[in-house]
Each structure stands twice: as structure tokens, then as C-alpha cells.
VOPAGU-2260 file (C-alpha; in pm, 1 decimal, decimal comma):
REM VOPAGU-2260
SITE   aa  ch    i         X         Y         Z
SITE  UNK   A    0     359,6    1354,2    -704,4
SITE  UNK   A    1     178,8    1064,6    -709,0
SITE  UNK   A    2     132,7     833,1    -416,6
SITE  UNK   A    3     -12,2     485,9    -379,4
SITE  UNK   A    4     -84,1     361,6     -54,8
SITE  UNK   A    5     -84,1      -7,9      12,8
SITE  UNK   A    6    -118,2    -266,8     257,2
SITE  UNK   A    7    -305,7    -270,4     598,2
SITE  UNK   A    8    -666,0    -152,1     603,4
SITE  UNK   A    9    -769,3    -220,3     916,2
SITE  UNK   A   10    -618,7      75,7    1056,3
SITE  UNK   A   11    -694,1     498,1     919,8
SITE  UNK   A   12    -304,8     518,9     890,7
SITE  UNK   A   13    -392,2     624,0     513,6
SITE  UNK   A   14    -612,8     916,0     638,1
SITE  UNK   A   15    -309,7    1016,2     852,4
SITE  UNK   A   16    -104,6    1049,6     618,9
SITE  UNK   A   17    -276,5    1189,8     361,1
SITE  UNK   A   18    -394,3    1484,6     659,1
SITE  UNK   A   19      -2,1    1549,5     753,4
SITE  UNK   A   20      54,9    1616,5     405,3
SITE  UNK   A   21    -207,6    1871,5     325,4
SITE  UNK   A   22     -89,3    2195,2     113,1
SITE  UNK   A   23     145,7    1912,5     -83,6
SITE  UNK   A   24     122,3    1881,5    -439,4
SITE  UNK   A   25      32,0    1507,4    -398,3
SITE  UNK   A   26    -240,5    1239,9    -515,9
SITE  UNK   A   27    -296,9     983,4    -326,3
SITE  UNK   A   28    -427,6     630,3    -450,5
SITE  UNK   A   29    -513,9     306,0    -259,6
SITE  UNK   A   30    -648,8     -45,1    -327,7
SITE  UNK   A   31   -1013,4     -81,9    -196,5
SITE  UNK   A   32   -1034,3     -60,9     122,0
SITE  UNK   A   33   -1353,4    -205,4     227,8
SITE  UNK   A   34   -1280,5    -554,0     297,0
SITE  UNK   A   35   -1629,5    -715,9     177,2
SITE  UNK   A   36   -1625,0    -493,3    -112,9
SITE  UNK   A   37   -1285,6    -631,6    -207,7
SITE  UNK   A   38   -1326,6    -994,2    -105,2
SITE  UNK   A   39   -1633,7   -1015,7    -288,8
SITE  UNK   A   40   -1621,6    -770,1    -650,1
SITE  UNK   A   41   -1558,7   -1105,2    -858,7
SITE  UNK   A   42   -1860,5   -1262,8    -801,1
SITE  UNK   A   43   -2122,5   -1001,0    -751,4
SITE  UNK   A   44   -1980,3    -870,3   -1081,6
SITE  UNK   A   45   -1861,0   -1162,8   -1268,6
SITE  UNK   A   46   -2100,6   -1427,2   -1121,4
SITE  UNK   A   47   -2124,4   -1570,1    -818,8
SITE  UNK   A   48   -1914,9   -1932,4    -791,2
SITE  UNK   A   49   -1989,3   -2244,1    -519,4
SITE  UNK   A   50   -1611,2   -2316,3    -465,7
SITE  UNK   A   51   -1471,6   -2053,6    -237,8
SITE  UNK   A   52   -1100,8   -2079,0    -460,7
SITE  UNK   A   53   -1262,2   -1953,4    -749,0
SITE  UNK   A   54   -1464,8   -1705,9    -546,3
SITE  UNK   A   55   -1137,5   -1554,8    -410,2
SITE  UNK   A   56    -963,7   -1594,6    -749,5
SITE  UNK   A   57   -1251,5   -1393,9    -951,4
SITE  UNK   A   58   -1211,8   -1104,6    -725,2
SITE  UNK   A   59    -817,9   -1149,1    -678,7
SITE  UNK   A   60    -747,6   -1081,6   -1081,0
SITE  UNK   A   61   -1029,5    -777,8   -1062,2
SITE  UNK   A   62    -867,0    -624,7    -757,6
SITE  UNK   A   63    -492,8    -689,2    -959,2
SITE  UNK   A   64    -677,6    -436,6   -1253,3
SITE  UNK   A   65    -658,8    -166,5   -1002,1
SITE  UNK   A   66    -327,2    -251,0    -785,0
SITE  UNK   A   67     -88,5    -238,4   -1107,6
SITE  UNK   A   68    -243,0      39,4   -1223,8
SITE  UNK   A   69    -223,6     263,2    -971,9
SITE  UNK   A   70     163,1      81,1    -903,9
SITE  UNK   A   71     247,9     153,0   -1186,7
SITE  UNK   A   72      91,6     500,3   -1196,4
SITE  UNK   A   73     263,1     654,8    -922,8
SITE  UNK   A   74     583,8     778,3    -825,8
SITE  UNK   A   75     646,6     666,6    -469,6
SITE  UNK   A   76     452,2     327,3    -330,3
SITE  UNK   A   77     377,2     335,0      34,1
SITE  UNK   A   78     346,3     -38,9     205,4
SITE  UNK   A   79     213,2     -98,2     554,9
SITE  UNK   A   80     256,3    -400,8     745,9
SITE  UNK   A   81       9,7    -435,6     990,7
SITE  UNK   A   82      20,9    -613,6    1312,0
SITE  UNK   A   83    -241,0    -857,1    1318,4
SITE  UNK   A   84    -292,9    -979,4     977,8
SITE  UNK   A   85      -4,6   -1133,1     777,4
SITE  UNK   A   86     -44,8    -952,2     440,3
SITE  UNK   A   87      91,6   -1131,1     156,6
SITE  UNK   A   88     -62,1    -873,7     -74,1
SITE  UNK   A   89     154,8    -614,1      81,5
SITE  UNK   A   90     451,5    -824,9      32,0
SITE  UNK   A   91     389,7    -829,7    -340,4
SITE  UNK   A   92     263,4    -487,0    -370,6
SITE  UNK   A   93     590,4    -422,5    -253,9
SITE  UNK   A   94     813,8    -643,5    -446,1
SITE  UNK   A   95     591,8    -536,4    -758,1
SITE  UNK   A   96     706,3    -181,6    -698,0
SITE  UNK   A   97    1068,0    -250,6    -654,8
SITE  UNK   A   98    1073,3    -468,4    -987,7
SITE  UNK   A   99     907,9    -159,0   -1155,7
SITE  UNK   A  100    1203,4      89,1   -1025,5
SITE  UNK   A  101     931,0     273,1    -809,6
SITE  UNK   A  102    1035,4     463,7    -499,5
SITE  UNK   A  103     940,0     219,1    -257,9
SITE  UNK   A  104     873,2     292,8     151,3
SITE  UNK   A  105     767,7      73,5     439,0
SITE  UNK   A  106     613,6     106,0     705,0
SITE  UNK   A  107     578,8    -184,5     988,3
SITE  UNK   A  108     622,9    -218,4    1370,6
SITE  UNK   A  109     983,1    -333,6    1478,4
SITE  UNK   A  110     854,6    -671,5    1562,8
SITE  UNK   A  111     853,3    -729,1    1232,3
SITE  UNK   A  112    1197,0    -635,7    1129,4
SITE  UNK   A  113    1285,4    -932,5    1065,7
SITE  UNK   A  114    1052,7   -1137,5     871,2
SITE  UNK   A  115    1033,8    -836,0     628,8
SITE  UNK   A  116    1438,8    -772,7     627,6
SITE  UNK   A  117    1400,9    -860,1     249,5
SITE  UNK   A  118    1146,4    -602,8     166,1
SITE  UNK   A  119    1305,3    -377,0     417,8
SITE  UNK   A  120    1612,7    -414,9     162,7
SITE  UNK   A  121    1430,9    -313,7    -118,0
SITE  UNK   A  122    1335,0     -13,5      28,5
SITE  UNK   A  123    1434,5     354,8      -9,7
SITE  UNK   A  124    1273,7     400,9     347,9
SITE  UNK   A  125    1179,3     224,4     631,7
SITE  UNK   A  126     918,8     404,2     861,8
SITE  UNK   A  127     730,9     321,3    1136,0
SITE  UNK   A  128     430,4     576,6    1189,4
SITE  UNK   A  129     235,4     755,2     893,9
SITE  UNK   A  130     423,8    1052,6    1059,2
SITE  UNK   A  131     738,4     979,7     925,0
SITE  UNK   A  132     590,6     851,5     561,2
SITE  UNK   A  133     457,5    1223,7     560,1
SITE  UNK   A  134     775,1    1377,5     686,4
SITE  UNK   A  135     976,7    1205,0     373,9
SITE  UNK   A  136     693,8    1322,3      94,8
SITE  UNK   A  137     734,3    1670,5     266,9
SITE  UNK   A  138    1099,0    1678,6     295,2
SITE  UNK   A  139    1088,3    1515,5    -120,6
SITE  UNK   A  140     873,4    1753,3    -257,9
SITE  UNK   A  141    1024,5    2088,5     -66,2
SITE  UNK   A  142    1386,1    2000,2      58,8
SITE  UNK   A  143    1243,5    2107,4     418,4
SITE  UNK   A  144    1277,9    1917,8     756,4
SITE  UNK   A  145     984,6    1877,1     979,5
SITE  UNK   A  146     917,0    2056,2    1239,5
């Protein structure tokens, strides 16, 4: 199975998940997660630009090469909503996904139950630790229940 991990990056909730799920038959893909790295590929690739827009823009569309591939690459897309960042790349990641048919699961705090009811809705799973994301791919790929 084929996994892609989106969202937060502040956080090793990626690493968790991909731990509890050792022994699975599952690849795991992610956006780039180092935040300078990511904020900053257009122009130290494509040129280096004076207005900040275009700056972000350059490295937007090269980071989009990667995020709809590995979208739509994989069989089950895993958002998470982090707590202290809004993340409006998350949000599309995860309406991308559902407009591609993809198995789509969340993951977010209850505080923000409501401002992501929408996405929540979309949804084939609502989680809020990488615990529970695990627990799903496990109980997906071998019909067993944790624990």
C-alpha cells in the first residue's frame, strides 16, 4: 500500500507512524519536510527573484511537482492539522485527494473540529494521534484490531 503523508511538519508525527506500522507492506511518501528547503527550492534552483510573491510562487509550483505526484501515487492520503500553524496546504492536499477518489484520513486536535467539519466530511477517517492513523493501515491491510 502506498501512503502519503501530508500536512504538519513541525511535529515527528510522520516518524510515528511510519514506526507503529513496521512489518506492514507499506510505502510511505511525504512533501519536503524541511521548511527552508521547501520555502526556498524555486529560487536557488530556478533563480533567485527580489519580490518575495514570486519567490514563494517559484517554489510553490516546484513543490506542487512532487505533492500531486505522490497524491496521486498512493492509495490512502494521510492529512495532519497541526496546532499552531494554519495550513492551507493541508486543506488542499486534502481536498485534492478527495477530488481524486483517494482514501482520505485526518488527523487534527478536537479544537479544530469545527473549522475543518468540511474536510472532516470528506473523510473516510478522522483520527487524532498517529496511533490511530497506524491502527486503521494495520487493521486495512490485515483485518486485525490493535492490541
Amino acid at each position: 500500500m502506498k501512503v502519503y503523508l501530508s500536512g504538519e511538519i513541525h511535529t515527528d508525527w510522520r516518524s510515528e507512524v511510519e514506526a507503529a506500522c513496521e512489518g506492514l507492506d507499506v510505502t510511505f511518501t511525504a512533501p519536503v519536510t524541511d521548511h527552508g528547503a521547501s520555502d526556498d527550492c524555486g529560487a536557488a534552483i530556478l533563480g533567485a527573484e527580489p519580490d518575495k510573491f514570486w519567490h514563494d510562487h517559484k517554489g510553490a509550483k516546484l513543490n506542487s511537482i512532487r505533492t500531486r505526484n505522490a497524491i496521486e501515487a498512493a492509495d490512502v492520503v494521510v492529512v495532519r492539522f497541526g496546532e499552531k500553524y494554519r495550513q492551507w496546504n493541508a486543506a488542499f492536499d486534502a481536498g485534492y485527494a478527495a477530488a481524486l477518489g483517494k482514501s482520505l484520513i485526518v488527523m487534527h486536535g478536537p479544537d479544530h473540529q469545527h473549522a475543518l467539519k468540511e474536510v472532516d466530511a470528506a473523510a473516510l477517517a478522522v483520527t487524532e494521534t498517529p496511533r490511530q492513523v497506524a491502527d486503521i493501515l494495520r487493521y486495512v491491510l490485515t483485518g486485525r484490531l490493535p492490541g
